[in-house]
TORKE-647890 format. One line per 4 residues: for each residue x, y, z of C-alpha. Coordinates in nm, 2 decimals. Layout:
N
X:Y:Z  ...;
END
This chain:
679
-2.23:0.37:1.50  -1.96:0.09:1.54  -1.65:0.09:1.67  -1.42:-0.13:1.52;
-1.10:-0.22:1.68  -0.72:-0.42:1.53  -0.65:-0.74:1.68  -0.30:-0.83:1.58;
-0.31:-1.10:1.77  -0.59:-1.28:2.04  -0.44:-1.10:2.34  -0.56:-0.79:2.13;
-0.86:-0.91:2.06  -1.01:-1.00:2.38  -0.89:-0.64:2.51  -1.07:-0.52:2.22;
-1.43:-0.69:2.36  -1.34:-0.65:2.70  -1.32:-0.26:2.59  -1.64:-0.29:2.43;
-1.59:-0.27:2.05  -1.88:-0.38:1.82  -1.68:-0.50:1.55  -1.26:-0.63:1.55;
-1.07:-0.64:1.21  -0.77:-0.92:1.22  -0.57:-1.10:0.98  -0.43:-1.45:0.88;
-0.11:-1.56:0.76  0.09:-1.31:0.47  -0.24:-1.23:0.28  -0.28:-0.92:0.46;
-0.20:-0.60:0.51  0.01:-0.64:0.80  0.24:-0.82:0.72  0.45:-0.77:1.03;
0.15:-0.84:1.30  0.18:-1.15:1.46  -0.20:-1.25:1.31  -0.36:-1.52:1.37;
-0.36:-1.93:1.23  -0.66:-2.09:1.11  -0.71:-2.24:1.42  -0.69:-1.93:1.64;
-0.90:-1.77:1.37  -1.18:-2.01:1.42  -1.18:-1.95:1.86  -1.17:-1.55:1.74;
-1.51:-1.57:1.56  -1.67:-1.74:1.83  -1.50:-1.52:2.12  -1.60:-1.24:1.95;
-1.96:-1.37:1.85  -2.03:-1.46:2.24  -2.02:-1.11:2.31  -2.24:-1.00:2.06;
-1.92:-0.85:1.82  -1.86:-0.89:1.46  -1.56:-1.02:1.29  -1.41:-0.90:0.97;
-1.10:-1.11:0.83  -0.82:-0.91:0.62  -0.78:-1.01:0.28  -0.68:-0.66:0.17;
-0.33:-0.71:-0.05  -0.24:-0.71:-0.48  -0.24:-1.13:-0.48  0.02:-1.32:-0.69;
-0.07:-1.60:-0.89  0.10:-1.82:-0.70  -0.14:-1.67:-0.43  -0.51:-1.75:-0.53;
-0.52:-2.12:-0.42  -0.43:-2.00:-0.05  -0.69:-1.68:-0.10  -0.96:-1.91:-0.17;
-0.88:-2.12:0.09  -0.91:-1.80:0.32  -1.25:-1.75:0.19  -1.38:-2.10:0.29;
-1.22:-2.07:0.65  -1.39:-1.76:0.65  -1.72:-1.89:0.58  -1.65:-2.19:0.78;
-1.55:-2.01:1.06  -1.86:-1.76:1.05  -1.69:-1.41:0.97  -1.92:-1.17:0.94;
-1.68:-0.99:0.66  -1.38:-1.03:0.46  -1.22:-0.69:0.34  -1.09:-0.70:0.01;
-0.83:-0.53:-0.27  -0.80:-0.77:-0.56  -1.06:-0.82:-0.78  -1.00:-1.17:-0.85;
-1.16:-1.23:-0.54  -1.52:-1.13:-0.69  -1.45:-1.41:-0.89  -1.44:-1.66:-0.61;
-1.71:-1.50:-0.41  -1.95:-1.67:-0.50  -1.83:-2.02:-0.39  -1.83:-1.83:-0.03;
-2.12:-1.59:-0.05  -2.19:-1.57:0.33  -1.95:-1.34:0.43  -1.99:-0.98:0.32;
-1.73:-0.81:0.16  -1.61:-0.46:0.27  -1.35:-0.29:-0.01  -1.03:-0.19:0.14;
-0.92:0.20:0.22  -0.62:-0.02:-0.01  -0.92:0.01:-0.33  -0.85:0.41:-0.31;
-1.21:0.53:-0.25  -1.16:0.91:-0.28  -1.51:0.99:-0.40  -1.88:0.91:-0.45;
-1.85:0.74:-0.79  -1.58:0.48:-0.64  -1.85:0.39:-0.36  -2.13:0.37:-0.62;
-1.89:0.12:-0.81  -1.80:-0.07:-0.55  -2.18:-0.11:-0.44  -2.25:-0.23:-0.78;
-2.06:-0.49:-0.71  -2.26:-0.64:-0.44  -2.02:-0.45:-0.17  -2.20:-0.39:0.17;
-1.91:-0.16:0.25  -1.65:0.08:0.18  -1.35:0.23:0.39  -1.30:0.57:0.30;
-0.96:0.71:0.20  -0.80:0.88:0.51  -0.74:1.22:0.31  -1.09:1.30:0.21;
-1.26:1.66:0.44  -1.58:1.60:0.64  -1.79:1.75:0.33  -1.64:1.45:0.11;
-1.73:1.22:0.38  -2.09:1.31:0.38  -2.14:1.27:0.00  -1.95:0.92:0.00;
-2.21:0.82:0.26  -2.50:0.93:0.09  -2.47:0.64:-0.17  -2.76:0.42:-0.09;
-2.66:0.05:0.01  -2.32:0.11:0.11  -2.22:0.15:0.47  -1.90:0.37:0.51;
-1.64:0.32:0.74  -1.32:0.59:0.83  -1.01:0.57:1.02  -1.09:0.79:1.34;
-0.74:0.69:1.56  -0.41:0.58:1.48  -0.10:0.63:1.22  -0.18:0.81:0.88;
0.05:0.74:0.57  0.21:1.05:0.35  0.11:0.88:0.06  -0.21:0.82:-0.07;
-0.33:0.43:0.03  -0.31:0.18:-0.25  -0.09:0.41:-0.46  0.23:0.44:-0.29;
0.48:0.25:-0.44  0.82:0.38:-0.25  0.87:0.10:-0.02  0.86:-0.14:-0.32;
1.06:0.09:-0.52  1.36:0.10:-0.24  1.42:-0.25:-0.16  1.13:-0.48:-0.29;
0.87:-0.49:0.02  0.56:-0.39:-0.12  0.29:-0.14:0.10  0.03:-0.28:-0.15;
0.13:-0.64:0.00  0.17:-0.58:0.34  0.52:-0.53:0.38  0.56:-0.17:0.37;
0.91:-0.09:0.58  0.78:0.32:0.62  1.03:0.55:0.44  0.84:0.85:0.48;
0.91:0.83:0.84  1.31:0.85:0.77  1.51:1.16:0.71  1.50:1.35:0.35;
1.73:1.63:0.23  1.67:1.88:0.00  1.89:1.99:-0.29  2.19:1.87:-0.07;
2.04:2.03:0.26  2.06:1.84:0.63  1.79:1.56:0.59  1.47:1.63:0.79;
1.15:1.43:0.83  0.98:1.59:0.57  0.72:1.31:0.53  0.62:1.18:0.87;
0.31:1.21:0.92  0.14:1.30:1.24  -0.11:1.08:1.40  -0.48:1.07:1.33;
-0.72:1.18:1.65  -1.08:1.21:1.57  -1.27:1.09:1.92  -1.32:1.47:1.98;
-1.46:1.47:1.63  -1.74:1.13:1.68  -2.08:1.39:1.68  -1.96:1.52:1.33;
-1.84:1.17:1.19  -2.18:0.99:1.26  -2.39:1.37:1.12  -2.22:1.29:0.81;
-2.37:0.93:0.81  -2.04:0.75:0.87  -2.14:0.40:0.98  -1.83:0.27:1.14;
-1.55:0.47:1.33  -1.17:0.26:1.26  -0.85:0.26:1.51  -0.59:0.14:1.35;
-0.36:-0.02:1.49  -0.28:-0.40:1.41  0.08:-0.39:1.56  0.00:-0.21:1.89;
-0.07:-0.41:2.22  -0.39:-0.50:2.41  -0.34:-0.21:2.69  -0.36:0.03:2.40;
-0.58:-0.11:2.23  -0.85:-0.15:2.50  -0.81:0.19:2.58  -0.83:0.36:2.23;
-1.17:0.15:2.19  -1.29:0.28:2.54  -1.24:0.61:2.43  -1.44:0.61:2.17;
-1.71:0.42:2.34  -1.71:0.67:2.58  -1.71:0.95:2.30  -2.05:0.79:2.13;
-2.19:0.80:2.54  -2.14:1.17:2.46  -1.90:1.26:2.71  -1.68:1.53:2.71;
-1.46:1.57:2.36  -1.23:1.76:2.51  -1.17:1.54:2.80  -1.15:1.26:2.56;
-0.88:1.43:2.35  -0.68:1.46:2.59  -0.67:1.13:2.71  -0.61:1.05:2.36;
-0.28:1.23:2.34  -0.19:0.97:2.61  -0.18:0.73:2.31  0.06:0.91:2.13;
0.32:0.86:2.33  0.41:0.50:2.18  0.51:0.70:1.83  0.61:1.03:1.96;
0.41:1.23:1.73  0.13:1.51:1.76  -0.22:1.41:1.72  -0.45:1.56:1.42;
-0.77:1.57:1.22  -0.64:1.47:0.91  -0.80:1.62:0.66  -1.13:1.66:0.81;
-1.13:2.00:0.80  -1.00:2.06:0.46  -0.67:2.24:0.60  -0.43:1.97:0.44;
-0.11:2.21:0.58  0.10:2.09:0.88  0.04:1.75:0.91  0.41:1.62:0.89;
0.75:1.61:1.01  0.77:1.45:1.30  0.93:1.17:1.34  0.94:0.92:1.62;
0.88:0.81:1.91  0.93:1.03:2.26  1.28:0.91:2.44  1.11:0.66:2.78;
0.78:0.63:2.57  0.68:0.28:2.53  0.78:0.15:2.82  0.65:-0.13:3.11;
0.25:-0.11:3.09  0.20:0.20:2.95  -0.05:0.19:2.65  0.19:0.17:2.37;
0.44:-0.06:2.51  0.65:-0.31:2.30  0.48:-0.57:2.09  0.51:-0.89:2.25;
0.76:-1.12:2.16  0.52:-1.36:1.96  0.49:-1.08:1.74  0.68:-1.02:1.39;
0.94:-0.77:1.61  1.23:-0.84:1.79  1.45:-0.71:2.05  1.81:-0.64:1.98;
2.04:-0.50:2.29  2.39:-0.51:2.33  2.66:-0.52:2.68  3.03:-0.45:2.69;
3.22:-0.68:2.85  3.60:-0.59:2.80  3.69:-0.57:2.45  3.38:-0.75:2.38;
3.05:-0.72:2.23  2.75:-0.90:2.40  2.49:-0.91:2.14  2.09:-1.06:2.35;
1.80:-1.13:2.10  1.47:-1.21:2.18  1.24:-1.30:1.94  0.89:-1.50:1.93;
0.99:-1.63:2.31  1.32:-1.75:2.23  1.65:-1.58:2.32  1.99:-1.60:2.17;
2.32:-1.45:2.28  2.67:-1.43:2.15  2.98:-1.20:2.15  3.19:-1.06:1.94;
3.55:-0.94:1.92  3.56:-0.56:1.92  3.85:-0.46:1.68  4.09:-0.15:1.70;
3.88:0.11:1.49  4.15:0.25:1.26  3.89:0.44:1.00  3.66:0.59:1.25;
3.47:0.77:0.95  3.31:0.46:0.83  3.31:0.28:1.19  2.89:0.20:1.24;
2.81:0.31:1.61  2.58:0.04:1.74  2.30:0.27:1.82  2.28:0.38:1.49;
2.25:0.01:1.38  2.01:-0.03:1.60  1.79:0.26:1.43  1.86:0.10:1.07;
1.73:-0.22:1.19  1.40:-0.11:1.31  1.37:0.02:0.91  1.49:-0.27:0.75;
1.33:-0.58:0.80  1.55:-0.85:0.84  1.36:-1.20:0.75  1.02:-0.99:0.76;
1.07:-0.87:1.07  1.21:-0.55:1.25  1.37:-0.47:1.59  1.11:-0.30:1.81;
1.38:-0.20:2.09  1.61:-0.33:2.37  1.72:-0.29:2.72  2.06:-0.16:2.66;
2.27:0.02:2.33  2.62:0.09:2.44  2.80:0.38:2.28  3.07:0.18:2.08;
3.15:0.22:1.71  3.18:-0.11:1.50  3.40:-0.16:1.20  3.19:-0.24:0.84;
3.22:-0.61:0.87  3.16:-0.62:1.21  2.82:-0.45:1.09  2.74:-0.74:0.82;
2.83:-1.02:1.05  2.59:-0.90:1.33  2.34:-0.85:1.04  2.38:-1.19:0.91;
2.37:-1.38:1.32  2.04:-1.18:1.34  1.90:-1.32:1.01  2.00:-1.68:1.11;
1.84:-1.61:1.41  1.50:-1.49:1.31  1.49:-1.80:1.04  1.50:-2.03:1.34;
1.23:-1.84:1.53  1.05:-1.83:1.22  1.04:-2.21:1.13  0.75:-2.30:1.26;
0.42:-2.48:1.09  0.38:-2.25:0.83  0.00:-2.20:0.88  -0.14:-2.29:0.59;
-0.49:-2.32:0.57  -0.62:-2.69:0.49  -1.00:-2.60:0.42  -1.16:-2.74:0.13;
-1.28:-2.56:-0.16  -1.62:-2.57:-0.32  -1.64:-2.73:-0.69  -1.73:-2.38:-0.76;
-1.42:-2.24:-0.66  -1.22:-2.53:-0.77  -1.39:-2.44:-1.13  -1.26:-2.06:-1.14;
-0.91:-2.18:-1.07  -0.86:-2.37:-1.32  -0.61:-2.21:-1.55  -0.69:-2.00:-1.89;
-0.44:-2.03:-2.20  -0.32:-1.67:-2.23  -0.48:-1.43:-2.47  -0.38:-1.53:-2.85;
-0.34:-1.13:-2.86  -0.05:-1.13:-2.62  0.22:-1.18:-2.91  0.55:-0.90:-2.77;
0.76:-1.05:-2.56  0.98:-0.89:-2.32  1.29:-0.76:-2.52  1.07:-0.62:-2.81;
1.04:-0.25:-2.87  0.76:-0.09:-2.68  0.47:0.02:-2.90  0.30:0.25:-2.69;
0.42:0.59:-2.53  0.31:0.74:-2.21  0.35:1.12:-2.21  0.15:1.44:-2.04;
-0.09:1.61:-2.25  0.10:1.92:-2.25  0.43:1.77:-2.41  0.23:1.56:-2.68;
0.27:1.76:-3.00  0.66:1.83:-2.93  0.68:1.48:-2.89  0.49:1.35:-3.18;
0.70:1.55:-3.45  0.98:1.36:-3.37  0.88:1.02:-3.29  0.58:0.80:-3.40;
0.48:0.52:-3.17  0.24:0.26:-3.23  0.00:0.44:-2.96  -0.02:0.73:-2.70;
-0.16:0.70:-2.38  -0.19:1.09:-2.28  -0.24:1.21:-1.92  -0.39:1.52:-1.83;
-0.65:1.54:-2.11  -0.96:1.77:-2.08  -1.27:1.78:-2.29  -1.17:2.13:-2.40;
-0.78:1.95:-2.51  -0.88:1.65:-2.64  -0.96:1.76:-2.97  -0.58:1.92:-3.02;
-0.45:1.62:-2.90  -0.64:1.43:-3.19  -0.46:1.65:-3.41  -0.16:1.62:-3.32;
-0.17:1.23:-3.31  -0.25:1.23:-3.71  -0.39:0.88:-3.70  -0.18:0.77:-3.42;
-0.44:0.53:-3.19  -0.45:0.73:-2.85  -0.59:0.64:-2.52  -0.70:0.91:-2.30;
-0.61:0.84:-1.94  -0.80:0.90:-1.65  -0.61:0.98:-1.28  -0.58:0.73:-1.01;
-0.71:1.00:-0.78  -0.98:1.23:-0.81  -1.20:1.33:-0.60  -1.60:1.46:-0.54;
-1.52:1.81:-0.69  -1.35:1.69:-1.00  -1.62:1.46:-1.12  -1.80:1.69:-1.31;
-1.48:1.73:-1.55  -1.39:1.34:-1.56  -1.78:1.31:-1.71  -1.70:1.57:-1.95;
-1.39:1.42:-2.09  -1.59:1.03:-2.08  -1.84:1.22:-2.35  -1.58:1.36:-2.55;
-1.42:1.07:-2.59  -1.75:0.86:-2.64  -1.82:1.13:-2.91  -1.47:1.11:-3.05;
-1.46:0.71:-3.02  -1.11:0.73:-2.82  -1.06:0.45:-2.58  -1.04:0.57:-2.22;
-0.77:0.41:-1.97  -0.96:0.42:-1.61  -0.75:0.37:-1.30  -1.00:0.38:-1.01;
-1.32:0.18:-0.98  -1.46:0.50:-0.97  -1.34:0.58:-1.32  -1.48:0.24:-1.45;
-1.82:0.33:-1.32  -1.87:0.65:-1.48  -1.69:0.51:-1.82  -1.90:0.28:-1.81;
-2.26:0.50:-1.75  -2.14:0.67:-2.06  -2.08:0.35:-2.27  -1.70:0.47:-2.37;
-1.44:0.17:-2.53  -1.26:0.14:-2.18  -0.92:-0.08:-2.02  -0.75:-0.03:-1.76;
-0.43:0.13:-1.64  -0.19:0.09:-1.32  -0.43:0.24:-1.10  -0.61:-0.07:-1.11;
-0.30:-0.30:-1.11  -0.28:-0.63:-1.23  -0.12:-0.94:-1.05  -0.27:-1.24:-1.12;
-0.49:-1.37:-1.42  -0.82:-1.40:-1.21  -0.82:-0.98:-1.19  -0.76:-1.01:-1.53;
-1.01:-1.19:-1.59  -1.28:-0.98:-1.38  -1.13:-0.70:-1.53  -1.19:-0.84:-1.87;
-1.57:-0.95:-1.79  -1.64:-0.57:-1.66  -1.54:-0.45:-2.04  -1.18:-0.36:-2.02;
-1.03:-0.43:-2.35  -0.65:-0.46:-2.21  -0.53:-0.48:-1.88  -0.19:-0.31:-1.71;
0.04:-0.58:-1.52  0.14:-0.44:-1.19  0.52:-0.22:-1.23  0.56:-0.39:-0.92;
0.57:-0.76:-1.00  0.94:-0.89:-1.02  1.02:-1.16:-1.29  0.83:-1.52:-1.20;
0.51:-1.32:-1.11  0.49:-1.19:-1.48  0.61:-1.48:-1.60  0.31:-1.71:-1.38;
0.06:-1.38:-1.53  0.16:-1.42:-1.83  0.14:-1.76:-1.93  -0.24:-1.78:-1.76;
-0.41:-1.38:-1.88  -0.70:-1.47:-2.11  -0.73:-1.05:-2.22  -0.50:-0.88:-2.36;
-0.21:-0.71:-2.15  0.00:-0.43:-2.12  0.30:-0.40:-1.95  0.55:-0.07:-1.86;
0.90:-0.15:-1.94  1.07:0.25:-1.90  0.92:0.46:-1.65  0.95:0.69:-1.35;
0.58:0.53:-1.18  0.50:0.81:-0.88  0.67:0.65:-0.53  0.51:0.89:-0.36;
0.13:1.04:-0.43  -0.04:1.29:-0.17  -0.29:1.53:-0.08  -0.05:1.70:0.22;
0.01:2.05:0.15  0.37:2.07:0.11  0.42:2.45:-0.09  0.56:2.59:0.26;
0.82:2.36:0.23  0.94:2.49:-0.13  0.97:2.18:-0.27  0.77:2.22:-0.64;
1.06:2.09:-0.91  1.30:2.01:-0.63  1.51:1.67:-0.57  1.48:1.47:-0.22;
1.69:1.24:-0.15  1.73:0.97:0.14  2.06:0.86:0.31  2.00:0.57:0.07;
2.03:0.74:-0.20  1.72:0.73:-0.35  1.67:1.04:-0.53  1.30:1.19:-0.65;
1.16:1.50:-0.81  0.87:1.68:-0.65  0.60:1.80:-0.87  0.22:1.87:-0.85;
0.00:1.67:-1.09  -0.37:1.69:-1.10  -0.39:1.92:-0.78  -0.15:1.62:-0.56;
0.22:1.63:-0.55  0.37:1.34:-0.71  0.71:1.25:-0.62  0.89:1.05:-0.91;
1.26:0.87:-0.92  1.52:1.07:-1.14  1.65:0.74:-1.23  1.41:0.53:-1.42;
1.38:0.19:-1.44  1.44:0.02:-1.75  1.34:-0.37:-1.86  1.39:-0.25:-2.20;
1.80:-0.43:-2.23  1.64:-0.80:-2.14  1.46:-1.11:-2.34  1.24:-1.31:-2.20;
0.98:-1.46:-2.42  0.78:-1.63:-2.13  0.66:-1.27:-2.06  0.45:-1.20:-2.38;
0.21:-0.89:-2.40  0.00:-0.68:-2.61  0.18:-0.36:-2.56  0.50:-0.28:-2.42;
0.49:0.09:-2.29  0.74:0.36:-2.25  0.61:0.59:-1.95  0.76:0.95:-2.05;
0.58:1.15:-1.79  0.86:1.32:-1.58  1.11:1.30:-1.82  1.34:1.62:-1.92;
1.36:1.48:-2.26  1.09:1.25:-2.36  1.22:1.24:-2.74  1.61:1.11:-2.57;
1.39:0.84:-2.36  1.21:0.67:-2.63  1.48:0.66:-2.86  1.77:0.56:-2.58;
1.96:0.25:-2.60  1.86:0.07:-2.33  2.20:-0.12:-2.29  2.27:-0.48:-2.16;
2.16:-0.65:-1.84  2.35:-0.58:-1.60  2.51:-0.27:-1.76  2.38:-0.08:-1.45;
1.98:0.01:-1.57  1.73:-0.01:-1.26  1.52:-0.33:-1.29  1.28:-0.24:-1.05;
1.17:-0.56:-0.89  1.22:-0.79:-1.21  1.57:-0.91:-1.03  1.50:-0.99:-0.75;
1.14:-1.09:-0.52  0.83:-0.89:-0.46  0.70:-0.92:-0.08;
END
């Protein structure tokens, strides 16, 4: 059984082998899911591999992110260094990469816990597809588990130590939705860990999740066949890191487990938060609500001090001298100091104490990068502007710590992967531009035949179909072309339903819209007319293209992309494309039991103001904006589909939706990211 450790930097890593781990996971550059780890350049890469190799470890490079177009010719440069280098895997998200695999078939390729794989048909998929690995979701119970590792030829690795996310991984789109950082790209900025009210209520953390803590749990885990045991932990720093791995070495020695959990709660103290299971034990009740870390935790040499300076965290601290502000940042081994004039405070009710700046700034990256603490926060309030011109001196300074070379990687490509890059004219089926009406509608099973007496759309894509309901839904369409969409999630228990509804559909001859590469594997088994939805999302024209060879007849552009990334998609997608232009997507999709908290059909709310509605949908809670978004007031005809789609589900008034008028740009509508950049 392996144990396979972060190294967010080579400090990290060489704790990590000291430590013992078999195996250390690691990333380069932005094309990975930690964004905000320091990672590593090509050339530190290349002395990793062979650090790692001369004591008998395994390296596996992150490559684990929804890639841009403008992103493939540095992605297949990864692969090369990779090969070059002698990683022993590369763990993937996008499938544009199968593409390019073979020009660098050395290195295996492990899919992401980012690919959703929630059940046994997803690692079956994934295996047909020449995997030699899959990460399991974090939320799937020790019976689940053993079934997902009983697919033969595919190894399965789960998280065993470190943070857990609220929302499923892969399918959270809140971060994005809030200010444009993407937790599908690596730049997740964690607001489930902030403060939600409900209804109006004091705002609690509703959706912090407590830590993951399994080493008392390693006997089970490798009875259920689990092949590799994960800490995650990317931005923590080589003391804790050594010592999380040495735990779990110990814990496969078969000492004590309940010794070894309670050395484990040692490594809590760097967040603050309780240690749990997860959902090992199928109790998916009490894992959230705290918050943060424990006041003095962190500190000196203690296992989850600070990240060091190199990484992508700063230090912000502040000293009164007189009626001055001294503001000390540190960043990346650099410092830079200046002071500011401390005004008279005449509206004290919208003065900014500097503590409580200091707490925004370690949620809201400032130049990709967010303050991880300081020596000293002096109790002083600061007027508004005083607020946006410390903002501003901190941005200024992290540029300048961040100009640096920009670590791209210079290795050179096969003619086989200089062949798949070369561009496709787009699909002669992709006709609608942007600033059409949408021809397709998006609307729950349930609220179909209320919907179609008053509206007729080019096409219905229903969620929440059945076999036993499909046939009433054919009815009720009169002629209407529907698509019967599967969910995003499912898992082992709800299979035997998703294969019903594939041979009703095969029997009716109704196209199926899978979302999971689970869903694409048993479509496919049955032979059903198939494409793909936003649960298999669509940034570049590569994916579209992989998508397009594995018999998807139309492809869903990612609701994340903002306007030059459909615009590069566009102009390259040889299949035909969909694209959502009204919608409330789900920001927020779990498996935590929330019914104590009384939430079902309630509104949360953030001291943002971001506003969503709590509901459960296919046995998960979803959690959906009240205020859509709405591309439907723009024209852009360098964005040209097949379908533009109206996504009803979670509306009050479906009917109102379709037929709104969408208004003007900038008439106040919610662009979602088309205005402004993805990261």
């Amino acid at each position: 059984m392996e144990v396979l450790a972060p190294a967010g930097d080579l400090s990290c890593l060489e704790a990590a082998l000291e430590a013992g781990a078999d195996a250390v996971y690691l990333g380069l550059g932005e094309l990975n899911a930690r964004r905000r780890a320091r990672n590593f350049t090509p050339e530190e890469f290349a002395r990793a591999v062979a650090l790692a190799h001369a004591k008998g470890a395994r390296v596996y490079l992150t490559l684990n992110i929804d890639l841009a177009e403008r992103e493939l010719g540095e992605a297949a440069r990864v692969l090369a260094l990779a090969q070059a280098a002698g990683a022993d895997a590369v763990l993937v998200k996008d499938p544009a990469l199968l593409l390019l695999r073979p020009a660098t078939p050395k290195p295996q390729f492990h899919f992401s816990t980012q690919t959703g794989m929630t059940n046994r048909a997803d690692v079956t998929a994934v295996g047909g597809l020449g995997a030699a690995r899959a990460v399991l979701a974090r939320e799937l119970s020790l019976r689940e588990i053993a079934a997902a590792s009983r697919i033969f030829g595919v190894a399965t690795e789960v998280f065993a130590q470190g943070a857990l996310c609220f929302s499923m991984s892969g399918r959270c789109l809140m971060s994005s939705w809030v200010g444009g950082r993407s937790g599908n790209r690596g730049a997740c900025t964690s607001p489930c860990r902030v403060p939600w009210s409900v209804e109006g209520e004091p705002g609690r953390t509703l959706f912090s999740m407590r830590d993951l803590g399994c080493v008392h749990r390693v006997a089970e885990l490798r009875a259920a066949g689990v092949r590799a045991l994960k800490i995650e932990g990317r931005l923590k720093t080589p003391v804790w890191v050594g010592k999380a791995v040495g735990l779990y070495r110990r814990a496969l020695a078969g000492e004590d487990p309940a010794t070894l959990l309670r050395e484990a709660a040692e490594l809590g103290k760097y967040t603050g938060r309780e240690l749990c299971c997860g959902y090992l034990d199928e109790a998916r009740d009490g894992l959230t609500g705290i918050a943060g870390r424990e006041p003095g935790g962190g500190a000196g040499e203690s296992p989850g001090a600070a990240a060091p300076a190199e990484a992508k965290d700063y230090d912000l601290s502040g000293r009164l001298e007189g009626g001055r502000l001294e503001c000390l940042l540190a960043f990346r081994g650099r410092e830079a100091r200046w002071t500011v004039s401390l005004p008279p405070i005449r509206r004290e009710h919208k003065a900014v104490p500097f503590g409580l700046l200091c707490e925004a700034l370690e949620r809201e990256p400032i130049q990709g990068c967010s303050r991880a603490g300081g020596s000293e926060v002096p109790d002083v309030l600061l007027p508004p502007r005083l607020v946006k011109s410390i903002r501003d001196r901190i941005s200024v300074e992290l540029r300048l710590g961040l100009k640096k070379t920009d670590g791209r990687i210079q290795a050179e490509l096969a003619p086989l992967a200089e062949a798949v890059l070369v561009k496709s004219p787009p699909h002669e089926s992709n006709r609608r531009s942007l600033g059409g009406e949408p021809d397709r509608a998006r609307i729950e099973a349930g609220r179909l035949g209320a919907f179609l007496k008053k509206v007729r759309p080019g096409g219905v894509i229903v969620e929440g179909l059945t076999a036993g309901t499909l046939e009433a839904a054919l009815r009720a369409a009169k002629g209407i072309p529907l698509v019967a969409a599967l969910p995003p999630v499912f898992f082992d228990d709800d299979i035997p339903a998703v294969k019903e509804l594939l041979q009703a559909c095969q029997g009716a001859g109704v196209t199926v819209e899978v979302n999971s590469w689970g869903g694409w594997r048993l479509a496919r088994e049955v032979g059903v007319k198939t494409e793909s939805g936003l649960g298999l999302p669509v940034l570049n024209s590569l994916a579209a293209k992989w998508l397009a060879e594995a018999g998807l007849s139309c492809v869903a552009l990612s609701v994340e992309a903002d306007r030059i990334q459909l615009e590069d998609v566009s102009a390259h997608c040889p299949v035909a494309a969909s694209l959502v232009v009204f919608g409330r997507p789900p920001l927020f999709t779990s498996r935590v039991d929330l019914s104590k908290e009384g939430l079902l059909g309630k509104i949360v709310e953030d001291r943002r103001g971001v506003r969503a509605r709590c509901s459960m949908e296919d046995g998960l809670w979803m959690f959906r904006p009240v205020e859509p978004f709405d591309l439907r007031g723009l024209r852009n005809p360098k964005i040209r589909v097949r379908h533009l789609v109206a996504d009803l589900v979670g509306s009050d008034d479906p009917v109102r939706d379709w037929l709104g008028n969408p208004g003007k740009p900038g008439s106040g509508r919610f662009l979602f990211n088309y205005d402004r950049k993805l990261a």
